[in-house]
Structure formats: structure tokens, C-alpha cells
DRENMI-482156 format. One record per residue (C-alpha): x, y, z. Coordinates in steps of 0.02 Angstrom, whole numbers, plus 32768, in hexadecimal, padded with zeros to 4 digits. Layout:
BEGIN
XYZ ...
//
This chain:
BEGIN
800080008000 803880A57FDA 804C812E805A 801381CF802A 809782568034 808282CA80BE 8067838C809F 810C83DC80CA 80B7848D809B 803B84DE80F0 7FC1858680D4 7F4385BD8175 7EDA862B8142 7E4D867C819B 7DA186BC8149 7DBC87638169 7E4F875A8106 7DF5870A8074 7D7E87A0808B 7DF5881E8053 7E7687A17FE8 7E1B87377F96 7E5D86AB7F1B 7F1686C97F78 7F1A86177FCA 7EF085C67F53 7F6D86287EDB 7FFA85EE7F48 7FA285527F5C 7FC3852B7E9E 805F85747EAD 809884F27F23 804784617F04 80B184467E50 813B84027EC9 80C9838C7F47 803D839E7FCC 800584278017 7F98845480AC 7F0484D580C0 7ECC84EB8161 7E36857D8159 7E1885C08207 7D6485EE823A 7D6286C58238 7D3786CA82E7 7DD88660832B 7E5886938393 7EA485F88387 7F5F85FB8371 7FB785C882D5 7FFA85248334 7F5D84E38389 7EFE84FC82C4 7F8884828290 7F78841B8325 7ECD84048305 7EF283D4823D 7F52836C8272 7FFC836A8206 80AF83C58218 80E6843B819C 81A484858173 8163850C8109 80D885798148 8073861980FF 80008662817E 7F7086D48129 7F10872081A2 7EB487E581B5 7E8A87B9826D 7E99870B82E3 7EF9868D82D3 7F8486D3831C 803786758330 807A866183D1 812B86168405 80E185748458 80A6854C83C1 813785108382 811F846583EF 80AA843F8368 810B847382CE 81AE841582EB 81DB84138246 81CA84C4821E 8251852881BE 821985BA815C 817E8609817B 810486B98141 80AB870881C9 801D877E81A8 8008881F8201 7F5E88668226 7F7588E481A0 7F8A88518116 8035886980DA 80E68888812B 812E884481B8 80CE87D7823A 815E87BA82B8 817B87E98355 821087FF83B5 81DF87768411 81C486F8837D 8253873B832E 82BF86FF83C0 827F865783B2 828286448301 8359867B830E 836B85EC8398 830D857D832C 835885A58297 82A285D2824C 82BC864481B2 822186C881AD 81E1870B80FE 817587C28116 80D287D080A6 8103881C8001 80BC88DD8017 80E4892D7F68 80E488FF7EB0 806F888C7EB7 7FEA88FE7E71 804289617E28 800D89377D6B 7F6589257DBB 7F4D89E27DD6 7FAE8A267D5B 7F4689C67CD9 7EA88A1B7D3C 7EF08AC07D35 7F038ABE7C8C 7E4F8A847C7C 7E1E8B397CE2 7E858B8E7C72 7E2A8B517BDE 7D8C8B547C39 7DAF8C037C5B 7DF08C347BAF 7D4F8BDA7B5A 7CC58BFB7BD1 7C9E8B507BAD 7C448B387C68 7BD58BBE7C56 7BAD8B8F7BAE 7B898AD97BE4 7B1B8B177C75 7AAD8BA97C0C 7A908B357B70 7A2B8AB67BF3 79BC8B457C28 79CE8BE47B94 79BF8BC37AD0 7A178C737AB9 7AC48C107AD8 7A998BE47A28 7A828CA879E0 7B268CCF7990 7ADF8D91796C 7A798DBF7A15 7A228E5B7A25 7A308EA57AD7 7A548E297B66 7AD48E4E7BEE 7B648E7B7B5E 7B2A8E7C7A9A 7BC88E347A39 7B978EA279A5 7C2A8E717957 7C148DBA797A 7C178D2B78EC 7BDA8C8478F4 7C268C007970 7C6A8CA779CE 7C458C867A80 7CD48CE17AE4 7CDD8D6C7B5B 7D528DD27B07 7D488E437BBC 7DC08DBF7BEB 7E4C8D667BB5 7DF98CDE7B38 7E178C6B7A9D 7EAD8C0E7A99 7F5A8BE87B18 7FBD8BF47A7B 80098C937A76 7FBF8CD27B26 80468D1A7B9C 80358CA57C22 808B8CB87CD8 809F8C547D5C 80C48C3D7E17 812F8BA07E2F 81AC8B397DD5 817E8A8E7E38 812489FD7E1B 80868A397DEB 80B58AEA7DBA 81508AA07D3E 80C98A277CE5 804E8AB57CC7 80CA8B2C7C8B 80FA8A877BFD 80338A8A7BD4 803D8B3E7BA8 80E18B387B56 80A98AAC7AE4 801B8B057AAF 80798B947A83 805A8C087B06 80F88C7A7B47 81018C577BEA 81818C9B7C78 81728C547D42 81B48CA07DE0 82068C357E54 828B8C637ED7 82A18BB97F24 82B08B527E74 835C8B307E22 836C8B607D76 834B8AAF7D2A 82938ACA7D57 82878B497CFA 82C88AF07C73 826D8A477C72 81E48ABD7C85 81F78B0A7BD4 81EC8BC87C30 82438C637C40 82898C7B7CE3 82408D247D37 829F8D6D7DC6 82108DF27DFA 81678DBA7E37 81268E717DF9 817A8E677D59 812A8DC27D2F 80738DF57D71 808D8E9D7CFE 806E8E547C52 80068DAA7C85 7F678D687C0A 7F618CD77C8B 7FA58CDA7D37 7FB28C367D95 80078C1C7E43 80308B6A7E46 80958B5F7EF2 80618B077F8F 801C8B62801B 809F8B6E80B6 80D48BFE8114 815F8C508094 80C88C3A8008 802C8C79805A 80088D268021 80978D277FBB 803B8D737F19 800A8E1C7F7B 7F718E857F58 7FF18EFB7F00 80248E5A7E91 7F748E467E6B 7F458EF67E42 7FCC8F007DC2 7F7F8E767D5D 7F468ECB7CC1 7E898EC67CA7 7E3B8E397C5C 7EC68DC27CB2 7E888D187CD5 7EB78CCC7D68 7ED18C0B7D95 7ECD8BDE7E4D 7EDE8B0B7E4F 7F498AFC7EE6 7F3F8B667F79 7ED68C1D7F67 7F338C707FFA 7FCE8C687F82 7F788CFF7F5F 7F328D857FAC 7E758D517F8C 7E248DF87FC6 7E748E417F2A 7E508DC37EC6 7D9A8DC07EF6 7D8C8E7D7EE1 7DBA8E8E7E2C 7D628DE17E04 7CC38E307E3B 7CEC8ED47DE4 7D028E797D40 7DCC8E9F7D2A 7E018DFC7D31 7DB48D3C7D2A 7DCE8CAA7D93 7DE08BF77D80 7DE18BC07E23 7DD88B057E77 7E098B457F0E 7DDA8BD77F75 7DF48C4C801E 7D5B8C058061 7D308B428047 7CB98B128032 7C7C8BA27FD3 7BCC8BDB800D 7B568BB57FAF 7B2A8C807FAD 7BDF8CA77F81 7BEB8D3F7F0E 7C7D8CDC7EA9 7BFE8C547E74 7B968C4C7DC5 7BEF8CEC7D83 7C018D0E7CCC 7CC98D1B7D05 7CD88C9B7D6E 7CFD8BD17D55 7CF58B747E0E 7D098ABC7E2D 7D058A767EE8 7DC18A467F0B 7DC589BE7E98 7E7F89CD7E41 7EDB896A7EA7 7E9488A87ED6 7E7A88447E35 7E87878A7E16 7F4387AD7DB8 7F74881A7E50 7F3D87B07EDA 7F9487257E85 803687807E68 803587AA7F1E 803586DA7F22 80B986B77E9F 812A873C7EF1 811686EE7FC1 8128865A7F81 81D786807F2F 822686B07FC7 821986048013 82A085817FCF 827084EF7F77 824A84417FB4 
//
């Protein structure tokens, strides 16, 4: 009779994980099981349960181990009685990526000779978003929300010459459905600047570039090879690059040394009809400004993400003729969640 091969890999995972990451265990799941067995252990949402008793209570050893959890299932050092084998393991912190250890656990991991992978927090998304961003700026460019939502409702979508109406495009031809208030039509040839020379920032700026926008970014922390992976023009100035912008997207992260970075001043020197992107973080910006000449029709937004979220229903940024708004969506796609997977499961050596 033939013994079936024990898993040497295990992923805990709890449901409020799941909740937020879906499809992630069972990315790394697939990801690990090409070399043998592997273990799932899903913990109830509710449990406080420590990593080691869960296992206990599966019943099997592990010497790899990937711990996916938003709250519970916490690890503690006695639970190493029940994972003799162990050698390498991810912890999760409650905030779902970086570093889960404590000083404590890191201790015992050294005398144990335990090697401890952190939670991949960056670059996992980042084509994710970028992608999306560019979808805003076309969005944006096109009007092709509004469009979408007034031909369900409004067969004057359809009137290439209208008479009257909130703005008569006497000048308009047929298929003509811009805003030419804004900045509209095409990326090709639009002067397009950005905020960031990372992950997501550096893969938007290639979008532009290969549609033949000209396109400059601002970035004080990236080295110059950014900047040229990224196909763009280095700019040295934050006010020299907002000065001459057709489409103005900060694409950094929010921290400290970013928040507010892209002043009201920055903001009122973007020339009129400017459309802006916001797919990361809004308080890059200073989103007072932003929202003042938004809703005095001297720039447009295309905006997943906001000051306020989530954005009252009664918010005066919503349904405007200016104004594209999805609900935070960029970042967690089936590609990115699975790429946050493929890139865990690199760190840990093979079996």
C-alpha cells in the first residue's frame, strides 16, 4: 500500500482575510502544489486561536508556513511544540502586508534557526492601477461614463447638432461628443505630467509614452533609470511640471514626505481645462484645491479615490459633467492578488 506523502507546506488563512484578499490562497496554493502537497487550514473569522493550536487541530506538521490572516489567528511562541519541523515561515500583520513579527518571535525564530519572510507590500499592484489610471484618463478624455449613463435615460446623447441644452456645440459634427472646456480627444500628443517614477507611476508614464503623449514626471526620491524605463523626461521642479500639464496625475503612495506634497499653489497653477487623475492616494494633493476649481469648471477629475471615502452619496464631486468617480477599485484584481502570491511565494526556498 502506498503512503500518501505528507504536506510539508502549509497556508492558514482566516475568513476575514479572504474578505479583503480573495483568490490569494489559493494563488499560492497552485503555486506550491507543482512541487508536492500542500495544506489549507481556513480558520473560522471569529477565532483567536493561535497559529499552532489551528495546526494542532489539522493535525499534520509543516516546514514551510504562510499565515494569511486580517485579524485572529495569531502566532504565539508555544506554538512551535506543534510545528517541529518548521523552517521558513510568512506572518501576516493585521494591516495585511509587511512584517508580522515581534521581537519576541523574532528571538525564537534566531535560536531556532526559523528564517521569517514579511508580506510583500509593493509592486504587486502596481500594473493593476496603472492600467486603471489610464482607463480614468481615457474615461476623462472621452466622457465615455457620462455618455454611457445619459444614453440609458436621454435620446439627445444621440443629437450631434443640439439647440440649447447646458452648452450648444454649434460647431459640433457628427460622432463629436467631447467637452472641449476640458482637456479631451486623444493621449497622443497631450502634455502629460506626472507625480512619481515608481511602480505604478513608471508603468503609466510607458502607457502615455506609447501612445504618443509627451510626458515629463517629478520624482526626488527615484534614480535616474526610472525615469528612463519609464520613457519620460525627468523634471526637477514640481511647479515647472504642473505649469504646462493637459493631464496631471500624482501616482505616489501616501506617507508622511508625500501627503500634501502637490500644494494648493501646485494646483492653482494648472492651466485651465487640466484634467486631473487621482488613482492612488488624493491627499498627494491638496484636495480643497482640487475640489474648488473642479466645481468651478477649470479643471476635470478622474478620480477612484478621494479625501472623503466613501464619498456621500450627496457629494458635490458626484454625477458632474467634469467629473469621472469609481469607488477605490484600482488596486485588488484577480492578476494582482495573484502576483502578490507568485511574489511570497518566491522568497521561500524550494523543496
Amino acid at each position: 500500500m502506498t503512503v500518501p506523502e505528507l504536506p510539508r507546506r502549509a497556508i492558514v488563512v482566516s475568513a476575514a482575510w479572504e474578505a479583503t484578499w480573495p483568490l490569494v490562497a489559493e494563488a499560492l496554493h497552485a503555486t506550491w502544489s507543482v512541487t508536492g502537497p500542500v495544506a489549507v487550514v481556513r480558520a473560522d473569522a471569529q477565532s483567536w486561536a493561535t497559529v499552532g493550536e489551528t495546526v494542532r487541530t489539522a493535525g499534520f506538521d509543516a516546514s514551510q508556513l504562510v499565515h494569511l490572516a486580517s485579524l485572529g489567528v495569531p502566532m504565539a511562541p508555544g506554538d512551535l511544540e506543534y510545528l517541529p519541523s518548521l523552517r521558513e515561515v510568512a506572518l501576516s500583520p493585521r494591516s495585511g502586508y509587511g512584517s508580522g513579527l515581534t521581537d519576541e518571535l523574532a528571538g525564537v525564530f534566531a535560536a531556532e534557526g526559523i528564517r521569517h519572510h514579511a508580506h510583500v507590500a509593493e509592486g504587486f499592484w502596481g500594473q493593476s492601477v496603472a492600467e486603471y489610471a489610464l482607463a480614468l484618463t481615457l474615461c476623462g478624455l472621452r466622457r465615455i461614463p457620462q455618455l454611457h449613463q445619459a444614453m440609458q435615460a436621454d435620446p439627445r446623447v444621440w443629437d450631434y447638432a443640439p439647440d440649447g441644452g447646458d452648452r450648444a456645440y454649434a460647431h459640433r459634427g457628427t460622432q463629436f461628443g467631447d467637452d472641449d472646456r476640458f482637456a479631451s480627444g486623444t493621449v497622443a500628443g497631450k502634455r502629460v505630467r506626472i507625480v512619481g517614477a515608481g511602480n505604478i507611476a513608471s508603468r503609466y508614464a510607458s502607457f502615455c509614452v506609447a501612445l504618443g503623449a509627451d510626458v515629463a514626471a517629478y520624482d526626488p526620491y527615484a534614480a535616474e533609470p526610472a525615469f528612463h524605463r519609464a520613457g519620460a523626461r525627468r523634471e526637477w521642479h514640481l511647479d515647472r511640471l504642473v505649469a504646462d500639464a493637459e493631464i496631471f496625475a500624482p501616482l505616489v503612495p501616501l506617507m508622511p514626505a508625500t501627503r500634501g506634497l502637490v500644494t494648493a499653489a501646485h494646483v492653482d497653477a494648472l492651466p485651465h481645462g487640466c484634467l486631473v487623475i487621482w488613482a492612488t492616494r488624493a491627499g498627494v494633493t491638496d484636495t480643497a484645491a482640487v475640489r474648488r476649481r473642479v466645481l468651478a469648471d477649470e479643471v476635470s477629475l478622474a478620480a477612484d479615490v478621494f479625501d472623503v471615502e466613501p464619498l456621500p452619496a450627496g457629494d458635490l464631486l458626484l454625477g458632474r459633467a467634469n467629473v469621472v468617480h469609481t469607488p477605490h477599485n484600482a488596486g485588488r484584481t484577480r492578476h494582482a492578488n495573484a502576483e502578490w502570491a507568485r511574489q511570497l511565494a518566491a522568497q521561500f526556498t524550494d523543496l
